[in-house]
Backbone as CSV, one residue per row, in Angstrom:
resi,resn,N_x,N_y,N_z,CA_x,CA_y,CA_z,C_x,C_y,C_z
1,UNK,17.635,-10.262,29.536,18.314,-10.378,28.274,19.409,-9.310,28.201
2,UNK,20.435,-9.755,27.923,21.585,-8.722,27.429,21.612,-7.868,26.174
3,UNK,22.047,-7.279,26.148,22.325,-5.876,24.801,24.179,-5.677,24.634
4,UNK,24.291,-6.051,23.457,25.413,-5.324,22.846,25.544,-4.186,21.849
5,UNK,26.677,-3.749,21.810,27.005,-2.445,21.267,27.626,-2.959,20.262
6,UNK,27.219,-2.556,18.873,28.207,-2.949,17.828,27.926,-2.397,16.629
7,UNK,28.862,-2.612,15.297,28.966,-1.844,14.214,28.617,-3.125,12.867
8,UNK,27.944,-2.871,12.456,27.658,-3.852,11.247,27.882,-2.990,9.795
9,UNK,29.265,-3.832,9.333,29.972,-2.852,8.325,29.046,-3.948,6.953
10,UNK,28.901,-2.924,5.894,28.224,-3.508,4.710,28.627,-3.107,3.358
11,UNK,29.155,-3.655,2.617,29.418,-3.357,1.279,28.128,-4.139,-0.012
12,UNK,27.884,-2.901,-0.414,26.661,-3.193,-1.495,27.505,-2.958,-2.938
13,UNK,27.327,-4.292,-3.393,27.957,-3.976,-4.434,26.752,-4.641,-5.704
14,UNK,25.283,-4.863,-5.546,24.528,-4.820,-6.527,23.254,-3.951,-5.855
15,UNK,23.211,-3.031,-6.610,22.305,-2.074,-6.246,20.720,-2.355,-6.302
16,UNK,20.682,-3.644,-7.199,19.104,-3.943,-7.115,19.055,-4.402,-5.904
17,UNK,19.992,-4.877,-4.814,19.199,-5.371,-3.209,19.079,-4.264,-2.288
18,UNK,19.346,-2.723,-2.504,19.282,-1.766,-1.888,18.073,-1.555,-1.145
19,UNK,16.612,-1.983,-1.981,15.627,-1.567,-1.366,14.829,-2.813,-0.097
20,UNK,15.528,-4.250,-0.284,15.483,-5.274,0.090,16.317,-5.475,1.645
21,UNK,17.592,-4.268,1.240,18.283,-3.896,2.147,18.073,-3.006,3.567
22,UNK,17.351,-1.967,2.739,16.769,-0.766,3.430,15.479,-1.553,4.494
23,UNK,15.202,-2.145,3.494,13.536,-2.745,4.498,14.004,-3.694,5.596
24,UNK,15.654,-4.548,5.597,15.882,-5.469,6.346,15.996,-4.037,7.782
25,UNK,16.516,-3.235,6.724,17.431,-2.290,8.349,15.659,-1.852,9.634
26,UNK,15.001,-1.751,8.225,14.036,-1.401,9.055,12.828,-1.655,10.390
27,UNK,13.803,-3.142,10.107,13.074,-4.048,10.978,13.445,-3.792,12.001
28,UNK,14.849,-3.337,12.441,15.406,-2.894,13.589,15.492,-1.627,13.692
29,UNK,14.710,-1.189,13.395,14.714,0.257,13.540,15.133,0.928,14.821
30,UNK,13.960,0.758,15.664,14.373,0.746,17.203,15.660,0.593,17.607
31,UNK,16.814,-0.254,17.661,17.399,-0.958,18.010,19.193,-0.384,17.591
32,UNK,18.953,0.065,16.066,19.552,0.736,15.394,19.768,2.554,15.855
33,UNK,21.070,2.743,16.512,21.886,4.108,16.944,21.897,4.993,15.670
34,UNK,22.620,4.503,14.483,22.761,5.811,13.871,22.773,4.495,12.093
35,UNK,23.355,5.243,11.146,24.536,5.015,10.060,24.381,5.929,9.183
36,UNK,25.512,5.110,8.639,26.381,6.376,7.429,26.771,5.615,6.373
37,UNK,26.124,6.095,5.240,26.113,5.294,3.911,27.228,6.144,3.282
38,UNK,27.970,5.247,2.276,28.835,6.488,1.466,29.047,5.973,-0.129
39,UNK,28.638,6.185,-0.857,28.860,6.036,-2.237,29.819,6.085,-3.056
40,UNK,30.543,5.137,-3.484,31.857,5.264,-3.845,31.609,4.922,-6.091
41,UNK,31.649,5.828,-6.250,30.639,5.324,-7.131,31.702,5.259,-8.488
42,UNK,32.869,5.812,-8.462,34.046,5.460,-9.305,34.458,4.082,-9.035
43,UNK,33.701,3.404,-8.509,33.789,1.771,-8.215,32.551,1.113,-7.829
44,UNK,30.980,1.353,-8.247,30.437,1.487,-8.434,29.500,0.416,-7.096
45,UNK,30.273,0.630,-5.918,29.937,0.439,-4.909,29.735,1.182,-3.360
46,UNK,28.573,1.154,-2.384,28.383,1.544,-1.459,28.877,0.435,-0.093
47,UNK,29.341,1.942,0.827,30.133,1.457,1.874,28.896,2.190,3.058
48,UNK,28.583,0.671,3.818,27.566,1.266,4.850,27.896,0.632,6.415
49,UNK,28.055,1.388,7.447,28.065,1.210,8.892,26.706,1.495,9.037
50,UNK,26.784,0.446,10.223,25.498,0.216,11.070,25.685,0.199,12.679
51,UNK,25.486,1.535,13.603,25.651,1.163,14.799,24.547,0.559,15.307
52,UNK,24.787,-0.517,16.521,23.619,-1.030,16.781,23.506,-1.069,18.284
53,UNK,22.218,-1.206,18.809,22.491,-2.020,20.855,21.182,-2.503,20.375
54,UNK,21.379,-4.000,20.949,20.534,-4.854,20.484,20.805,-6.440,21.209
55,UNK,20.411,-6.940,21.278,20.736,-8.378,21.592,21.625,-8.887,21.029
56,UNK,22.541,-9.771,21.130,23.543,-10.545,20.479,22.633,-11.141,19.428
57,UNK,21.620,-12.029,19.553,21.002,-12.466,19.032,20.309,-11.841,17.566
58,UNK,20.125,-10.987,17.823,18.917,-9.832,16.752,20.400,-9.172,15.963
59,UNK,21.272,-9.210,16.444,22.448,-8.562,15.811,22.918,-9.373,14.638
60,UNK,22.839,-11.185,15.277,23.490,-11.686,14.116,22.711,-12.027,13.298
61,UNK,21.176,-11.995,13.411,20.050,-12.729,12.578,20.017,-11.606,11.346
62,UNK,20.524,-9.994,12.058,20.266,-8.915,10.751,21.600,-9.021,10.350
63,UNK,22.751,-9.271,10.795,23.624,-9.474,9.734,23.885,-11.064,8.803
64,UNK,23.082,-12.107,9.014,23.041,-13.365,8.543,22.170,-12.495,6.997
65,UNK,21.152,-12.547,7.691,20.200,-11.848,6.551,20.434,-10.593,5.530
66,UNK,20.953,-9.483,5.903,21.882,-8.907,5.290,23.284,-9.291,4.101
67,UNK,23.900,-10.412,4.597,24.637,-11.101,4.026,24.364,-11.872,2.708
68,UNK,23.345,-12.449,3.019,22.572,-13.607,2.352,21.977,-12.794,0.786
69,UNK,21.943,-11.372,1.210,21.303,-10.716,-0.025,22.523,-10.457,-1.206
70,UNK,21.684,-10.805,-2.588,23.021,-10.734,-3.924,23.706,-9.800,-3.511
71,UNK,25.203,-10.236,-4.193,25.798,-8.575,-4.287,26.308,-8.085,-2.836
72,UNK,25.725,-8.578,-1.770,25.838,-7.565,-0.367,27.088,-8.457,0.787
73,UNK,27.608,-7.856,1.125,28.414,-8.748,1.957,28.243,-7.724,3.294
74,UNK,28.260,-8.571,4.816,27.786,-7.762,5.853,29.284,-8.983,7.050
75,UNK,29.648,-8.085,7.763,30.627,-8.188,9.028,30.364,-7.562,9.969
76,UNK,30.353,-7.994,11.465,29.889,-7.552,12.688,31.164,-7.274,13.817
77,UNK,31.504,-6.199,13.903,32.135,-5.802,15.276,31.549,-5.648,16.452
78,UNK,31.990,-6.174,17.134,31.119,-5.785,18.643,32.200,-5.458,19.648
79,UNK,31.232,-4.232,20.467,32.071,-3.849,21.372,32.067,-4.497,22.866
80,UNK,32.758,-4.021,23.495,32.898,-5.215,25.292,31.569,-4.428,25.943
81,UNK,30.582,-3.962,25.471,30.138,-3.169,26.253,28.331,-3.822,26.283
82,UNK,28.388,-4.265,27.204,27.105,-5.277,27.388,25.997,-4.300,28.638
83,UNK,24.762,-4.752,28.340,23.589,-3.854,28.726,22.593,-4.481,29.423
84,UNK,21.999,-4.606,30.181,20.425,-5.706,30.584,19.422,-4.715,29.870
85,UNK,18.752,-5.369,28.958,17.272,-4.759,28.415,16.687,-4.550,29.719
């Protein structure tokens, strides 16, 4: 199985899916490099990156799902940089 490298950018803009949010990330815990949440709160929205190496697959199922939550909108960059698990 292959592994990609990529960034799953997220804008939360209803704060009740935060904790719905948090628990999706957690599923990939493992899988998941780093992120950086930032609170923009004079617009009463959060700006969140997600680095990831993970399967193509597992990448888009957490950003489908991510997406799908109120309020949350999720986009996937990926880098050329492919891995064998």
């Amino acid at each position: 199985m292959k592994k990609r490298v990529a960034v799953i950018s997220v804008i939360v803009e209803n704060a009740e899916s935060v904790e719905e949010l948090n628990r999706l990330l957690s599923t990939c815990r493992e899988e998941i490099i780093g992120r950086m949440g930032i609170p923009y709160r004079e617009k009463k929205v959060s700006l969140i990156s997600v680095a990831i190496d993970a399967p193509e697959d597992t990448i888009n199922a957490l950003t489908g799902k991510i997406g799908r939550l109120p309020g949350v909108s999720a986009k996937t960059n990926y880098s050329n940089i492919i891995t064998e698990c």
